[in-house]
N, C-alpha and C positions, 0 to 999 in steps of 0.2 A: 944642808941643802934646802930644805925645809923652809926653816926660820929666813935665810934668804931670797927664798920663794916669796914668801910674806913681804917682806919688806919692798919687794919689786912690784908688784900688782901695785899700779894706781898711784905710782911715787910713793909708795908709803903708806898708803893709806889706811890697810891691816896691819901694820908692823907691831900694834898693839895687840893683837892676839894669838894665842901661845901656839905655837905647831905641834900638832900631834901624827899625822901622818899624812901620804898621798899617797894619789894612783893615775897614772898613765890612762885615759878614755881613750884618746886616739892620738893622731899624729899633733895636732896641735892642741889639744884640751885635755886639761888635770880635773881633778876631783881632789880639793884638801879639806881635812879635817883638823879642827882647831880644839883646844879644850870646852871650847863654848857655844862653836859654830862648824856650819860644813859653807863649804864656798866651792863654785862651779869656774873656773878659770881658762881664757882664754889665750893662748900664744898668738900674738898678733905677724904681722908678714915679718915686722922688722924686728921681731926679738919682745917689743912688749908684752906686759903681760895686765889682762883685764878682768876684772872681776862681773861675772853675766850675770849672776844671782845667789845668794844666800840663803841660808836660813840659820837661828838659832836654836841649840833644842831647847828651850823652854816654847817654841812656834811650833815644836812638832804636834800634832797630833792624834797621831799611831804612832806605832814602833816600826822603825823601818824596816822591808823585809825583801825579799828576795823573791821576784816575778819571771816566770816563763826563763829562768837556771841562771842567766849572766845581767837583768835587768834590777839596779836597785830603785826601790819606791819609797819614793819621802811623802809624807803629807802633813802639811803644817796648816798652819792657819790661813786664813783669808785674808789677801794680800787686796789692795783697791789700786789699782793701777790707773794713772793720766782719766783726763775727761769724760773719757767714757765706761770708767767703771768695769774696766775688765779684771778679772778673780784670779787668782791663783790657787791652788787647794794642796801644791806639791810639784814634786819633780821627778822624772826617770830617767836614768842615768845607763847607758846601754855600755858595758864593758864587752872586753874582747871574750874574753871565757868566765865562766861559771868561777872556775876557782877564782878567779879576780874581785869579781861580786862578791865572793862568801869572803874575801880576805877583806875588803873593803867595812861588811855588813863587821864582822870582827873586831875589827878597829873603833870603828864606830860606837861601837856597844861599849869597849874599854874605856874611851873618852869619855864617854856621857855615863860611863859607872865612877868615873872619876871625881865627878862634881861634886861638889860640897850636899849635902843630904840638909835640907831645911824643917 
């Protein structure tokens, strides 16, 4: 389901990176984690599926962790956004329950223990 997942966002356009898990945010928004990346995805009215933001974890910079029981907190690098120089510094990702954030933060942690060690 996964790997198919992948391949649907954006015609294709992640189909090159490997699926390692997801998670349900809400009715129409996933949370997926790749072997190399997380991606924040949108189910669109007609069934598309769109990719809202990324990151890699070699952009992390913290370890992500788990805010106020069910909120996960990414922070990555400094993203420069269009003309006017808007930043990014990360993302919070608001799950339905606690357990879902710690099963998430879990996963997470497997993936990126997974990477080649340099």
């Amino acid at each position: 389901v996964g790997s198919q997942m992948l391949q649907r966002i954006e015609n294709g356009r992640f189909a090159k990176y490997r699926y390692f898990a997801h998670a349900k945010v809400n009715d129409s928004d996933f949370f997926m984690i790749t072997k190399s990346c997380i991606f924040f995805v949108t189910k669109g009215t007609f069934g598309q599926l769109t990719c809202e933001w990324q990151y890699c974890f070699d952009e992390f910079t913290k370890e992500p962790m788990i805010v106020e029981g069910r909120r996960l907190r990414i922070e990555a690098k400094e993203r420069v956004k269009s003309v006017f120089h808007a930043k990014e510094f990360g993302k919070i990702i608001n799950f339905k329950t606690p357990e879902l954030a710690k099963w998430v933060l879990a996963k997470l942690e497997d993936a990126r223990e997974s990477l080649p060690k340099c």
